[in-house]
Structures are given as C-alpha cells and as structure tokens.
VEXDREN-2710 file (C-alpha; in Angstrom, 1 decimal):
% VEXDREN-2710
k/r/px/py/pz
1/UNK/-110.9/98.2/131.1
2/UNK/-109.4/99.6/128.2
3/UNK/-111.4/98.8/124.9
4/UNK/-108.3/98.4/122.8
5/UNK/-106.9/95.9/125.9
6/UNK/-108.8/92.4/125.9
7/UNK/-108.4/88.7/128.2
8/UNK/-105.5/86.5/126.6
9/UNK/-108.6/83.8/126.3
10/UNK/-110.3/85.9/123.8
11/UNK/-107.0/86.0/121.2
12/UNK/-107.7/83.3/118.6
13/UNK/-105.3/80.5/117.6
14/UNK/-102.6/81.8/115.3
15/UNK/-102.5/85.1/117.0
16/UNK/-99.7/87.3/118.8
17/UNK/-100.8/89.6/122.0
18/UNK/-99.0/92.0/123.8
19/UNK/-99.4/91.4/128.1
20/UNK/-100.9/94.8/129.5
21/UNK/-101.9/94.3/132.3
22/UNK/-102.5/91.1/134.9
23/UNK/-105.9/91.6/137.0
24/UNK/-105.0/88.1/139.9
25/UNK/-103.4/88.6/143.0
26/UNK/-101.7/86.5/145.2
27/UNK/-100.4/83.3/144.4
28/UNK/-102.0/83.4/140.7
29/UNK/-100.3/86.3/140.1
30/UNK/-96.8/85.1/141.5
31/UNK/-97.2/82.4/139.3
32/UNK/-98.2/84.6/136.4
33/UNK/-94.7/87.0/137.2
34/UNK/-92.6/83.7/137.5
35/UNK/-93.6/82.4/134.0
36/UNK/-92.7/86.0/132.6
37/UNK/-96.1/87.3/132.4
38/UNK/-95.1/91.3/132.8
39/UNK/-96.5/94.0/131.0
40/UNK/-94.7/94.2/127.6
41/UNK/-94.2/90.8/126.7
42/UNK/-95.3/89.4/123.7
43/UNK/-97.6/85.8/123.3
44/UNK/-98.4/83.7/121.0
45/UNK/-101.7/81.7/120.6
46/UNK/-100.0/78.0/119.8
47/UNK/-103.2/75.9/120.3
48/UNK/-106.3/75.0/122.1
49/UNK/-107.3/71.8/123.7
50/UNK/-109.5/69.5/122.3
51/UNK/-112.5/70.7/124.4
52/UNK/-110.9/74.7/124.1
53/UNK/-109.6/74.7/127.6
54/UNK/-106.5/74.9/128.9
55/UNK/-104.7/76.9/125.5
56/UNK/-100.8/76.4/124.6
57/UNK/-99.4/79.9/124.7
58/UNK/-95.6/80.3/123.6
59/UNK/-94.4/82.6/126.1
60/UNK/-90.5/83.9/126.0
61/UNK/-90.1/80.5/124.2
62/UNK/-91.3/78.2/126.8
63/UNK/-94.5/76.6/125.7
64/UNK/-97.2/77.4/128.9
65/UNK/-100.9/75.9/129.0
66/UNK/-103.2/78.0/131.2
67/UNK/-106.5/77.4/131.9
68/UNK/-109.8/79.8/131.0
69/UNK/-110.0/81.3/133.6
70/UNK/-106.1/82.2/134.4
71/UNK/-106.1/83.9/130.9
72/UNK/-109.1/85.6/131.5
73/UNK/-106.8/87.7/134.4
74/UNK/-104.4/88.5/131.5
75/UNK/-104.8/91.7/129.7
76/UNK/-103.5/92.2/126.5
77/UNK/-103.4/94.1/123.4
78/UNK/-103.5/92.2/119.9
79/UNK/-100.5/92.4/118.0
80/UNK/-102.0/91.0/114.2
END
C-alpha cells in the first residue's frame, strides 16, 4: 500500500478523501462500483455512529453509511 493512500475508516469526521483504490471483490465490490465508489471520486466524512461504527459518508451527494470494515477496503488519499 501506498503510504500517502490510507482506509476511508481512518479519515476523521469533517474530512474530504479522494477514492484510490478499492481492495473487495465480488459482491462487496459491485456494491462499492454501484454506489459510485471509482477511483477519483471525492468523499466526505459526515458523521460517525454513536458507538463509531457504521460512518455517514456523502458520496456524489447521496448520503451512504458503511460499516468498518467495508471502508477499511476503500483506499484513499486525504484531501484537507
């Protein structure tokens, strides 16, 4: 793994990312294609859960909640 590239879990509340990369296969990563989840496309870190898991993402304008370990197959770089 690139060390500028990090999981989506690991971008803090607040933040924007930049998808580079998605690591599933499969269904997972069907899924992850169908909600828009291509290399390129920007995220933003709305909120976590009370307990931190699943996180609201805002991605292309849809508001998306994935869980831990779905973002952790999510590669991207931070934006600020």
């Amino acid at each position: 793994m690139n060390k500028t590239h990090l999981p989506l879990f690991e971008v803090n509340v607040g933040s924007e990312a930049k998808v580079s990369e998605l690591l599933s296969m499969g269904l997972s990563r069907r899924r992850m294609l169908d909600l828009g989840l291509i290399p390129g496309t920007i995220i933003n870190v709305i909120r976590k859960s009370p307990l931190g898991d699943p996180v609201a993402y805002n991605i292309r304008g849809a508001l998306i909640a994935l869980r831990k370990e779905e973002a952790k197959q999510i590669l991207v770089s931070k934006i600020n």
